[in-house]
N, C-alpha and C positions, 0 to 999 in steps of 0.2 A: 718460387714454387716450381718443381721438377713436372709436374703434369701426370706426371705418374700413379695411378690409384694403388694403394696398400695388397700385397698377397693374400687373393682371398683364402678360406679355406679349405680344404678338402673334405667333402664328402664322406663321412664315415660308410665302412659295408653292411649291408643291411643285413638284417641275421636272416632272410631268405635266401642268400647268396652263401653265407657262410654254411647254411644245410644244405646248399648242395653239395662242396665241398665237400660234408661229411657223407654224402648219401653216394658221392663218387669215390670215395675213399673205398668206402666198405665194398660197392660194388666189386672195384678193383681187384681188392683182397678175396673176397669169395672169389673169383675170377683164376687168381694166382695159386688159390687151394686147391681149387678144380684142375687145373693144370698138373700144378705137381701131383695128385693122386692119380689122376690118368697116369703122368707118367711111369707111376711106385708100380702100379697096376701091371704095364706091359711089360714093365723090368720085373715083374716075379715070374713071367713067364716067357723070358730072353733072359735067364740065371749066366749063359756064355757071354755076356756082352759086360758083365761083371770084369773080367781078368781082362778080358782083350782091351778092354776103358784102363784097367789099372798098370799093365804095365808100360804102355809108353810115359803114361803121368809117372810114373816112378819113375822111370830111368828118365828123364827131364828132369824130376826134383834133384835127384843124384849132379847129374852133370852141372843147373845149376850151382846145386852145394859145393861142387868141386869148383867152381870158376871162380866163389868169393870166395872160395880158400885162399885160393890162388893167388887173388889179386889183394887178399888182406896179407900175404907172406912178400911180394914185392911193396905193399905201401911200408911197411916194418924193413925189410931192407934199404929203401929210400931213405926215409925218418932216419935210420940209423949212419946212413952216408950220410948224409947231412948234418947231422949231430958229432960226424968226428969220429966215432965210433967204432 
C-alpha cells in the first residue's frame, strides 16, 4: 500500500458565481457602448480629425503593402535560384 489517498474531486461552480460572470459581462459591454458612443459623439464634432487619422494610416498601409511585395518578389527569386532556374 502507497499511503497515498485517491484524487479527490473538484468542486463544481456554483451557478451564483457563474451569474456573476454574466452580470460582469454585460456590465462590461454597456461600459464599452458607453465608451464608443461618447467617442462617435465628439468625433461628429472634430469632422478634421477624420483626414488628419486617415492619412498617415494610409500611407503606412501603402508602404507596408510595398514591403511584402517586395520581399514576396526576392522569396520567388530565391525559390527560383535554387531550383536551377
Amino acid at each position: 500500500m502507497s499511503g497515498r489517498r485517491p484524487a479527490g474531486r473538484r468542486p463544481s461552480r456554483s451557478r451564483k458565481r457563474r451569474q456573476l460572470r454574466v452580470g460582469e459581462a454585460l456590465v462590461l459591454v454597456v461600459v464599452i457602448l458607453w465608451v464608443v458612443g461618447r467617442l462617435l459623439y465628439w468625433l461628429a464634432g472634430h469632422l478634421w480629425i477624420v483626414p488628419l487619422t486617415l492619412l498617415p494610416v494610409t500611407a503606412g498601409a501603402v508602404l507596408w503593402q510595398r514591403t511584402r511585395i517586395q520581399q514576396a518578389r526576392q522569396h520567388q527569386a530565391s525559390a527560383r535560384t535554387l531550383q536551377g532556374g
